[in-house]
N, C-alpha and C positions, 0 to 999 in steps of 0.2 A: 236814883243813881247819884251816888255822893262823891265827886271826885278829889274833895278837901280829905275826905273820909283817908281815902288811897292813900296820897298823896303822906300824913302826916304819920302813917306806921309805916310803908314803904323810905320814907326821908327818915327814919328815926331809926330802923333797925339795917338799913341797907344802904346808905349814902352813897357808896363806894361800889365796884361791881366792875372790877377789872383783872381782880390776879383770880388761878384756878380757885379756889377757897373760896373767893367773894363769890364766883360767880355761882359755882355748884349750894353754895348757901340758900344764891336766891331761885335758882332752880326748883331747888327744893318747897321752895316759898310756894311761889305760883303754881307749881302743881298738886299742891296740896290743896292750894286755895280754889285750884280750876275743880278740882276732884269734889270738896265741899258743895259747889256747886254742881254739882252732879254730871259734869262735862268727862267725854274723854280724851287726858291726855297726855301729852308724851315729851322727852327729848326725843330729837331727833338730829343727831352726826351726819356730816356732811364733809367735804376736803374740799374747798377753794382758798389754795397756798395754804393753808393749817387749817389744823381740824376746827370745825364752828360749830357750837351745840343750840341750836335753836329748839325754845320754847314752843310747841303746837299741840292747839285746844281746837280740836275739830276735824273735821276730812279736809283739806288742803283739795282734794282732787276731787273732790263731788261739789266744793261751796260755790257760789256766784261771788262771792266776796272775800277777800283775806283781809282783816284788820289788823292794822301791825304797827311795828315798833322796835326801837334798839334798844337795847337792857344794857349793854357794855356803856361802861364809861370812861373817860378819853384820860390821856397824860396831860402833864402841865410842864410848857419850856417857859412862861412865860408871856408869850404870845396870843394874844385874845380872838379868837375864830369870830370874827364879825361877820353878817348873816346877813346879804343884800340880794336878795330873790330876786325882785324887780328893777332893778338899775345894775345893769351889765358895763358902764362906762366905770362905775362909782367900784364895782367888786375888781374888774381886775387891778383898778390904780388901788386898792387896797392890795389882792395879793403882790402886785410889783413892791408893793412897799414890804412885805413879809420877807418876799423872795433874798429886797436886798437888804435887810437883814439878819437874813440867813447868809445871804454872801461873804457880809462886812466881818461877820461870826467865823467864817471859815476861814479866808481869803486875807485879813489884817492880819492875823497871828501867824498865816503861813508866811507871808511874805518879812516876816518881825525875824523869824528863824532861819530864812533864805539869806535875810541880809547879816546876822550873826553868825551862821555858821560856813555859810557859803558853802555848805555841801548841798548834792542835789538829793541824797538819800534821806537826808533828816529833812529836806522841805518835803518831798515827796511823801512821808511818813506821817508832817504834820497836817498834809490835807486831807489823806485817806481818814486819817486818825479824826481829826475834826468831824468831816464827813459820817463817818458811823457814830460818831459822837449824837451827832444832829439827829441823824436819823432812830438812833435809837431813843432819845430824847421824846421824840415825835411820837411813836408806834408803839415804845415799853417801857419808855420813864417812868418820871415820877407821878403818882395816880394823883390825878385833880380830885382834893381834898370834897368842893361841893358841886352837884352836879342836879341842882333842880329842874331847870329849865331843861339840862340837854343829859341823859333825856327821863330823867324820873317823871316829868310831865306828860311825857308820852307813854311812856309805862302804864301810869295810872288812869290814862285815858283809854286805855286798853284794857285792863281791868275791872274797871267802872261801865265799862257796856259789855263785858264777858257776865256783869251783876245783872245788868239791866235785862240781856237777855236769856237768863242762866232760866226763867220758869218756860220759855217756848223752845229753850235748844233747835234753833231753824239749824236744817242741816245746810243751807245755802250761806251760810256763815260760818268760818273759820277765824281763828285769834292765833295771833303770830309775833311772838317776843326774839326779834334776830340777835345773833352775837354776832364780834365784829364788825361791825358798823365804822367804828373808828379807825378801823386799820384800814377802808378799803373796801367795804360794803360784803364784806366776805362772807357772811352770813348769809346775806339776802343770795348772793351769789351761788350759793351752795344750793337754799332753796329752789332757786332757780333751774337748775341743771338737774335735781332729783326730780323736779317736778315740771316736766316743760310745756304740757298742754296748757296748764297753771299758769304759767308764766309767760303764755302768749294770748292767754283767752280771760282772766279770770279778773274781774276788778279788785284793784287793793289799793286801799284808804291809810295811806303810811303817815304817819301824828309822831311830828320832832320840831322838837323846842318847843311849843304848847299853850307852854304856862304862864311868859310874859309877853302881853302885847294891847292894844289899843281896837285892834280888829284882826280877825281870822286872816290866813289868804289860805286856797283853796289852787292850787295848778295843775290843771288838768291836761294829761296829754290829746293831742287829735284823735287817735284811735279811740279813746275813753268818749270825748264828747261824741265821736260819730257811732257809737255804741249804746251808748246812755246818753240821748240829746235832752234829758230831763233833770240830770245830777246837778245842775248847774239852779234850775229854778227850784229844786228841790231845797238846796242848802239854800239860798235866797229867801224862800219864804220860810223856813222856821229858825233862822239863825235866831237869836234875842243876841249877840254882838254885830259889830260893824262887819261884813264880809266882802271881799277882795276877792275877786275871780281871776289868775291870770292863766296865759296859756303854755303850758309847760315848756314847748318850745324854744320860747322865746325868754324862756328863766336861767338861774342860775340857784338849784336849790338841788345840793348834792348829798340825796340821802338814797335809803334802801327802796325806795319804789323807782329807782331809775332801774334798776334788773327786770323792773314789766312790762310788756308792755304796753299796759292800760292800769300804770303806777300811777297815784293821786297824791302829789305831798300837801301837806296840811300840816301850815304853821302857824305861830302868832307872832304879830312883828307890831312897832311902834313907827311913826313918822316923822321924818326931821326935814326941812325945807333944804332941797339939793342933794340930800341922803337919799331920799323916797324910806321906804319902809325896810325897816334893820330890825336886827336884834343884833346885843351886843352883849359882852361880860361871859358867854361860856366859853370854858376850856378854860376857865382862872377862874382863882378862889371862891371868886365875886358871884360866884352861879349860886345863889343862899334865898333866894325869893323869887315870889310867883304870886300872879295874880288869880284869888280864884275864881273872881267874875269871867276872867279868858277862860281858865283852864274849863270850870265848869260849861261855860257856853259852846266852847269847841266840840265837848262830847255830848253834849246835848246836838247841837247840830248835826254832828258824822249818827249820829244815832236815828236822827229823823231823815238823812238821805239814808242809812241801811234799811231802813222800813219803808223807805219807796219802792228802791233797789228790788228787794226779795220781798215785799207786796205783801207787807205787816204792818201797813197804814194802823197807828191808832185811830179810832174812832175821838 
């Protein structure tokens, strides 16, 4: 399993992966790639608030497992999406600071037009107008230029054990590329509702942001641990990186395995003294580099907890 392999035709031909074009491109990618490998698979349409096309390599409703991942990749206002899992004091004084922000953005130029014009229709016009400004900035702007880490990284970590296990095709393994992610988890959301036994019984090992960091973390919800009370010493004893075990609970890591519920997210993050463990630089330009001792040891790890999981132990 060569995850640099992934990683450097995926980042060269696909960087981007957000307008219909980008995405139907890479569509076409990975199923081409899943089919080489002798898997079957498919788009699959779905409606949570817009249509979501998710990528699926495998039976969804017969696996014990779905390995997944977002393929969509996010707008740029500016504003750097910092990634603090572990310190829930440190993430919200972060989004307060976005929020105001976003406030100072709306709220200084309406109140610039209130006091110029002293009509209430032209402020009133300037906040809506602001307002959808913002928001569409956020959700359809402008497409962040490089997007390694978030989440070509997880893309490729998902591919690279679609290789790994393309000669035993275990049917208890599913591989799941969501769309939307960015907007809203609407993807994963869509999956969810087509698929709800799936979605209340099934484990899923969700790999975002991946690619940069000093050690894995691994957050596991209650249901998951009390289900699989072995996932935990599984990725422990074959990790080859540092591994961070927390309890999902008690996280703040908002990606597409929150729609399960026995979702696993699985990131890699750096440490800074009072920070605890971050990542930092996606959703701006600065997304351009990845570590491939992480990336590599991450999918080597979720690869040696799926082979406990569905009892494909190598020897």
């Amino acid at each position: 399993m060569n995850t640099n392999r992934w990683m450097q035709e995926v980042n060269a031909r696909f960087p981007v992966r957000k307008s219909k074009l980008q995405k139907a491109q890479f569509r076409q990618y990975v199923l081409q790639k899943a089919q080489e490998m002798g898997y079957a698979a498919r788009m699959e349409e779905n409606k949570a608030i817009c249509t979501n096309r998710n990528i699926v390599v495998g039976d969804v409703d017969k696996a014990k497992v779905l390995v997944t991942a977002h393929y969509d990749t996010p707008a740029t206002v500016g504003l750097p999406n910092v990634m603090l899992p572990m310190n829930r004091p440190m993430f919200y004084l972060v989004q307060a600071l976005i929020a105001l922000v976003m406030v100072v953005f709306i709220f200084v130029p309406t109140g610039i037009v209130k006091k110029l014009t002293g009509s209430i229709f032209c402020t009133e016009a300037t906040l809506i107008g602001l307002y959808c400004l913002m928001m569409y900035l956020l959700l359809a702007g402008v497409p962040n230029p490089h997007n390694v880490n978030d989440n070509t990284s997880g893309v490729c970590g998902v591919l690279a054990l679609m290789e790994s296990f393309a000669a035993e095709k275990p049917e208890e393994i599913a591989f799941v590329l969501f769309d939307n992610e960015e907007k809203g988890l609407l993807g994963a959301s869509g999956l969810a509702k087509a698929h709800k036994q799936a979605a209340k019984e099934t484990l899923v090992l969700n790999m975002d942001c991946i690619g940069v960091g000093e050690a894995m973390l691994m957050l596991v919800p209650k249901a998951a641990r009390e289900k699989y009370p072995l996932l935990a010493e599984a990725a422990r004893k074959s990790s080859c990186i540092p591994l961070v075990l927390g309890d999902m609970e008690k996280c703040n890591f908002s990606s597409d395995q929150k729609r399960f519920k026995l979702g696993v997210g699985i990131c890699a993050c750096r440490k800074k003294k009072y920070v605890g463990w971050y990542c930092s630089k996606i959703h701006t330009k600065h997304d351009m580099t990845y570590d491939e001792i992480t990336l590599q040891g991450v999918a080597d790890t979720v690869e040696a907890v799926l082979r406990q999981v569905v009892g494909k132990e190598q020897a």
